[in-house]
C-alpha positions as CSV (number, residue, x, y, z in Angstrom):
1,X,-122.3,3.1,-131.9
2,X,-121.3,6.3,-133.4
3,X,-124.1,7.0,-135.3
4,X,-126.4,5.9,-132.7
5,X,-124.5,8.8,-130.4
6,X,-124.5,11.4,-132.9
7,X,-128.6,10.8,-133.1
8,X,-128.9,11.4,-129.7
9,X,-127.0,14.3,-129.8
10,X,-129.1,15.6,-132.3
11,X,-132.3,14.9,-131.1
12,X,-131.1,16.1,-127.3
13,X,-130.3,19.8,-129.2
14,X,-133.8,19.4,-130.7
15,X,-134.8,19.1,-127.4
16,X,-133.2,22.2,-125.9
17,X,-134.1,24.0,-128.9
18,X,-137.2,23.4,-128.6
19,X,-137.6,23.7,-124.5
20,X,-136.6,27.4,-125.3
21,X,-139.7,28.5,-126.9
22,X,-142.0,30.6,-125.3
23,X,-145.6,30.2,-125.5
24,X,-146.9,33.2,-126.6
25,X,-149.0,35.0,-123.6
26,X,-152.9,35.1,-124.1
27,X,-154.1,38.1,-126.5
28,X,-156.5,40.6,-125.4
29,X,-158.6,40.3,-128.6
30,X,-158.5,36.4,-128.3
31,X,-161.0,34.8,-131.0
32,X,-163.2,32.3,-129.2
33,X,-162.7,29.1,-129.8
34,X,-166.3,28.5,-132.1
35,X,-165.5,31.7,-133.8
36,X,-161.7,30.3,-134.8
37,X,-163.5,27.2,-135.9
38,X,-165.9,28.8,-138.2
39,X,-162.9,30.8,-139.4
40,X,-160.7,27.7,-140.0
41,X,-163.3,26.2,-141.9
42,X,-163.9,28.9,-143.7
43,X,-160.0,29.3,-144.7
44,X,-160.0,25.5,-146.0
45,X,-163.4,26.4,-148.1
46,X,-161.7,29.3,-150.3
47,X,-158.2,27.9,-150.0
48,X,-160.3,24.7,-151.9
49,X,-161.8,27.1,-153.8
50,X,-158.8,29.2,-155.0
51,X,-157.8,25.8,-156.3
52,X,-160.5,24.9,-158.1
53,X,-161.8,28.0,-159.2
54,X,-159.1,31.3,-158.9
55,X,-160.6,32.4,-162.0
56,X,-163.7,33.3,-160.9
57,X,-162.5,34.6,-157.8
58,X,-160.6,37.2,-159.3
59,X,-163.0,38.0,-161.8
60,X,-165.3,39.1,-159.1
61,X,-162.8,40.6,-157.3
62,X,-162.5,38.6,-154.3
63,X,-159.7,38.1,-152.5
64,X,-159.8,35.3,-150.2
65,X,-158.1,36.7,-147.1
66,X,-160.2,39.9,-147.1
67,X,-163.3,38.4,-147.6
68,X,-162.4,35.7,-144.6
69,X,-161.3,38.6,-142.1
70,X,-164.2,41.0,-143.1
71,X,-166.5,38.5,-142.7
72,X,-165.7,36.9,-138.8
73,X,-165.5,40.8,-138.3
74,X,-161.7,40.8,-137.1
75,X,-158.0,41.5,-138.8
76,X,-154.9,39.6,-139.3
77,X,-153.5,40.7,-136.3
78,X,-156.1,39.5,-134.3
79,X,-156.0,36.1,-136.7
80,X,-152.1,35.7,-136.2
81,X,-152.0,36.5,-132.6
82,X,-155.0,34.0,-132.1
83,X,-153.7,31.6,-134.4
84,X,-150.2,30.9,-132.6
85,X,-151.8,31.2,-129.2
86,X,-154.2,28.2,-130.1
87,X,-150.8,26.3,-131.8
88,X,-149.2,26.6,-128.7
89,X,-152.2,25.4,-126.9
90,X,-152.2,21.9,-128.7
91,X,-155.1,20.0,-127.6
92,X,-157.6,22.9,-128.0
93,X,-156.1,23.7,-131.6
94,X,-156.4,19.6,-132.1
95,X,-160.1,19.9,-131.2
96,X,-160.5,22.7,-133.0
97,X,-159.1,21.2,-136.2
98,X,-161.0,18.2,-135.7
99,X,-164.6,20.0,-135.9
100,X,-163.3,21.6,-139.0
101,X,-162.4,18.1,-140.2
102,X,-165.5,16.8,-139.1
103,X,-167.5,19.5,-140.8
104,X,-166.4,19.1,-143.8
105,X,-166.4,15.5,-144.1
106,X,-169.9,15.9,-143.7
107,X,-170.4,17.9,-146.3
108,X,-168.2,16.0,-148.1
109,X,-171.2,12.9,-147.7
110,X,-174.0,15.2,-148.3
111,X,-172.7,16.6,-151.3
112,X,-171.4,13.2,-152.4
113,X,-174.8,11.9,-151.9
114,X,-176.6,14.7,-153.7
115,X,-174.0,13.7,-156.5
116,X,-175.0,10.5,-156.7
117,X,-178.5,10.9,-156.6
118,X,-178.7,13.7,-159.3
119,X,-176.3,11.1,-161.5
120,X,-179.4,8.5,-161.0
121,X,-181.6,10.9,-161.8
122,X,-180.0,11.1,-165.3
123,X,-179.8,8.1,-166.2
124,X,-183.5,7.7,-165.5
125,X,-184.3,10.3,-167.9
126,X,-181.9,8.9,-170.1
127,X,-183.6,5.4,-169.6
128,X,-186.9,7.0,-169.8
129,X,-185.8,8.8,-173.4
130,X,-184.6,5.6,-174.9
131,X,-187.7,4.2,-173.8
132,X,-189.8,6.3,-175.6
133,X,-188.0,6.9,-178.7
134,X,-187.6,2.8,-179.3
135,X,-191.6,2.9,-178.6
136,X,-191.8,6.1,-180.9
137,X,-190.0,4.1,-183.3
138,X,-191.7,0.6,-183.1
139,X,-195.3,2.6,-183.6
140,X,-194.0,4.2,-186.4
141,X,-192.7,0.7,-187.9
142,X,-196.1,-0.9,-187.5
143,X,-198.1,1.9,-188.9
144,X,-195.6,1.1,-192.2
145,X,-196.4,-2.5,-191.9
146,X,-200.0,-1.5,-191.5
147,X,-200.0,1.0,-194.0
148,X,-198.2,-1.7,-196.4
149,X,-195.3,0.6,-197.2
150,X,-191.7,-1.8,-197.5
151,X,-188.4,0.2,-196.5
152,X,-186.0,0.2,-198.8
C-alpha cells in the first residue's frame, strides 16, 4: 500500500512538473512545416552518414550542421526556435516525423531493391563466365583428343 502511494505521489509531482511548462510562443521566422520536413530528413541523411562515413566528410571539409542550415537557407536560431515550437506542437511534429519516416523507408526499398538487382546481375556474369570458361575448356580438351595428344 505504501509503495503504491509513494508512486502516486511521484507520478502526481510529474504531473505538476510537467503542467508548468510553457509552450513556447510561435516564432516570427517559423520554418514551414514541408521546409522542416525536408530539413529533418536531411539531418537523419548526414547524421547516417557521419556514421558511416565521418572520414570522408571531414576530408572534404564538410561539416554536417553547416552544410544542413546553409542549404534550407536559415540558421540555428531559426532551427531551435522552430524545432521546440513544433515539439510542443505534438501532432504536427508527429506528422512531420512520420513523412520523414516514410521517406526514407522508401528509399530504404528502392535502394534495397537496386541492391538486389545489381547482386543478380553478378551472379549472372559470374554464371555467364563459368559458362564459357568450362566451354573454353571442353573445346580445348577435344581439340587434344582430336589432335591425339594424351595429358599427362
Amino acid at each position: 500500500m505504501l509503495k503504491h502511494l509513494g508512486i502516486i505521489l511521484v507520478l502526481g509531482i510529474l504531473l505538476i512538473a510537467c503542467d508548468n511548462l510553457d509552450k513556447p510562443k510561435k516564432p516570427d521566422n517559423l520554418i514551414p512545416k514541408a521546409q522542416m520536413t525536408e530539413l529533418l530528413y536531411d539531418v537523419y541523411m548526414v547524421n547516417a552518414a557521419k556514421g558511416v562515413n565521418r572520414k570522408t566528410l571531414e576530408l572534404h571539409g564538410i561539416i554536417p550542421q553547416d552544410y544542413i542550415l546553409s542549404k534550407h537557407n536559415i540558421d540555428s536560431l531559426q532551427f531551435a526556435e522552430s524545432n521546440t515550437y513544433y515539439s510542443f506542437e505534438t501532432d504536427v511534429y508527429k506528422s512531420i516525423v512520420d513523412k520523414v519516416k516514410a521517406r526514407l523507408e522508401k528509399e530504404k526499398e528502392e535502394y534495397e531493391a537496386i541492391r538486389i538487382e545489381e547482386s543478380e546481375n553478378k551472379q549472372k556474369q559470374n554464371d555467364s563466365l563459368r559458362e564459357k570458361a568450362k566451354k573454353q575448356k571442353d573445346s580445348i580438351k577435344r581439340l587434344i583428343n582430336k589432335k591425339g595428344f594424351v595429358g599427362g
